[in-house]
Every structure is written in structure tokens, then in C-alpha cells.
C-alpha positions in Angstrom: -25.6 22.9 -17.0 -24.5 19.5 -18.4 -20.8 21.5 -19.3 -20.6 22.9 -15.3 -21.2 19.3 -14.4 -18.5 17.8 -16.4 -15.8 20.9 -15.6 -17.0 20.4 -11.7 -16.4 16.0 -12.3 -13.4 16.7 -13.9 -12.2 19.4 -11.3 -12.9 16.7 -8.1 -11.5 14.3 -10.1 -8.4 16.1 -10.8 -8.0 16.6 -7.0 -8.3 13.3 -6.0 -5.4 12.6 -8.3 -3.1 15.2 -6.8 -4.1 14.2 -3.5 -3.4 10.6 -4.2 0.0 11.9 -5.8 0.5 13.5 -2.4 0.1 10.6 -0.7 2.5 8.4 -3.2 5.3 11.6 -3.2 5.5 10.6 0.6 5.7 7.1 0.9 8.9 7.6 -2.0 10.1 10.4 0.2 9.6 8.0 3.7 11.2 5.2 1.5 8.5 2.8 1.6 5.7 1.5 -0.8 2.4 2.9 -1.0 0.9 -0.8 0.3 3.2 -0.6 3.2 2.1 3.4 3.8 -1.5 2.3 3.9 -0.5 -0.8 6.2 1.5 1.3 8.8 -0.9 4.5 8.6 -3.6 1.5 9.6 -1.4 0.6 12.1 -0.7 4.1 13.8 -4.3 5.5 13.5 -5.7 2.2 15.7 -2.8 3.1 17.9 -0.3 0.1 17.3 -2.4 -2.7 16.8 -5.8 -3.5 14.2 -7.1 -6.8 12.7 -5.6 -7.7 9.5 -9.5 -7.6 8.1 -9.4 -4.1 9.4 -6.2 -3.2 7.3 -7.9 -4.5 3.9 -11.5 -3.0 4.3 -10.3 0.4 5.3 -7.6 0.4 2.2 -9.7 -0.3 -0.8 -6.3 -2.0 -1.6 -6.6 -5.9 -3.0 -6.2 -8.5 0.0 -2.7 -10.1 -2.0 -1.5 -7.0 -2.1 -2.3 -5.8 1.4 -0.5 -9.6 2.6 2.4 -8.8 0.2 3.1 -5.8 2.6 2.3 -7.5 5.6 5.0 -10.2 4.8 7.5 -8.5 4.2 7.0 -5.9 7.2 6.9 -9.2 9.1 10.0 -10.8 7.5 11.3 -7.2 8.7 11.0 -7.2 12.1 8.5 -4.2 12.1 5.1 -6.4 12.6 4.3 -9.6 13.8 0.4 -11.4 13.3 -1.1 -13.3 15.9 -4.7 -15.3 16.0 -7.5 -13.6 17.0 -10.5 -15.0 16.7 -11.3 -17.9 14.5 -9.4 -17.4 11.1 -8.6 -13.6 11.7 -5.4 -11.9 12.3 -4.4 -9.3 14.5 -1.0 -6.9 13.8 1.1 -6.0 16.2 4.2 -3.8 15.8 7.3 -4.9 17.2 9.6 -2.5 19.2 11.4 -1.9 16.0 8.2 -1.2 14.3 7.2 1.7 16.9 10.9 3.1 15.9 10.2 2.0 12.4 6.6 4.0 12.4 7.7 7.3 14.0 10.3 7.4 11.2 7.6 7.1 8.5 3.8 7.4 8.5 3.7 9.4 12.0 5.4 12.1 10.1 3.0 11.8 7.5 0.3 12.0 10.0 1.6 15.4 11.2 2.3 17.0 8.0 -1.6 16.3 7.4 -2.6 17.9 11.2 -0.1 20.9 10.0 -1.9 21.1 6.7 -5.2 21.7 8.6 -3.9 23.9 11.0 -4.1 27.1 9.2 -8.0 26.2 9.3 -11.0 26.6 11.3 -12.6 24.1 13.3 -15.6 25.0 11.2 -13.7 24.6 7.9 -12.7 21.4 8.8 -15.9 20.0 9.9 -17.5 21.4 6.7 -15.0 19.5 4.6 -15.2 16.6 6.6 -19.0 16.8 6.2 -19.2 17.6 2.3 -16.8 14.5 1.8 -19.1 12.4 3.8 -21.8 13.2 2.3 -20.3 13.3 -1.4 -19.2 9.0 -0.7 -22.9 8.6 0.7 -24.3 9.8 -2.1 -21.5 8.5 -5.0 -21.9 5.2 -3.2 -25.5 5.0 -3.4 -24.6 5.7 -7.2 -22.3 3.0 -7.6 -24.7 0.5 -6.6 -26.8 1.1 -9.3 -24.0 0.3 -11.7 
């Protein structure tokens, strides 16, 4: 049983690699940086506009390196920051930036809705669910560390 365990660990941990390749292979095929993928997919899932705060707890990616995107996206023209609330940021995309992010992550964002297309709304939910549950219970893990 102990063998099945480490083949299965091994197996998910394989996949997370190739999936994070995926995700890396795009970014060099949209011609941007991984940081400023994860910035601009941010960006376009909360519709064109999040918190900075938002952008570095939904990442996992260090705060300097989340800024180090942010600035030069800014410098850019494709994002500007304005205060929100106390010390907080929000993000904004420019009119360039909505060009900018059609040309890059929205394409990424529909090659993953064509990926799940050729499944079932029960597959998807299933995955969706087992994933879920897998971080639940790996994070509870974690803590104990």
C-alpha cells in the first residue's frame, strides 16, 4: 500500500508539473512573463479591475515579485493603480491594457474553456470537486508541518 501511495504522490505530482509547464509554454508563446500571466489572468477573471492584495493572495507568487510585474505593466501603459482604501491598491487596465489582454491571457482563458469542452458538466464538477477537496485536506496537512 505504502508503494501505491508513493507511485499515486508521484503521479499528482508529475501532473502538476506538466500543468504548470502548460501554463509557462503560454506565457513564452503570448510573449510575456509568467508573473505578468498571473497579474493579467487576475486582471481578466475579476473582469478588468481587482485589488492589488487580491493579485498577491490568489497567486501564491511573492509580493516583490507580483509589484515587479505590476511596475513594469504600469510603466507600459497596460495598468494603472489607484488608492482604495487606506494603504490598498486597486488595478485598473488602461485602454491599451483591454487591447493588451485580449492579445494574451484572454486567449489563454479560452484555450482552457476549449480544453473542457469535450467534457461533461458532471466531469467537470467532479474534477472541480476532487481538487477542492484534495487542497482542503493537503492544507489541513500542511499546517501540521
Amino acid at each position: 500500500m505504502k508503494e501505491d501511495r508513493r507511485a499515486l504522490i508521484h503521479r499528482i505530482n508529475y501532473l502538476t508539473s506538466e500543468m504548470n509547464g502548460l501554463y509557462h509554454q503560454s506565457s513564452l508563446k503570448l510573449g510575456i512573463t509568467d508573473s505578468v500571466s498571473v497579474v493579467l489572468y487576475t486582471i481578466y477573471d475579476a473582469r478588468g479591475e481587482c485589488l492589488l492584495g487580491d493579485i498577491q493572495k490568489n497567486s501564491g507568487i511573492s509580493k516583490q515579485t507580483i509589484h515587479s510585474a505590476v511596475r513594469s505593466l504600469e510603466s507600459e501603459g497596460i495598468l494603472c493603480l489607484e488608492p482604495h482604501d487606506g494603504r490598498s491598491k486597486r488595478v485598473l487596465l488602461t485602454p491599451k491594457g483591454k487591447v493588451y489582454l485580449e492579445a494574451t491571457v484572454a486567449r489563454l482563458y479560452q484555450a482552457e474553456v476549449n480544453a473542457f469542452d469535450s467534457w461533461t458538466r458532471e466531469e467537470v464538477e467532479a474534477y472541480v470537486a476532487l481538487m477542492e477537496k484534495y487542497l482542503r485536506c493537503f492544507s489541513r496537512q500542511v499546517e501540521k508541518l
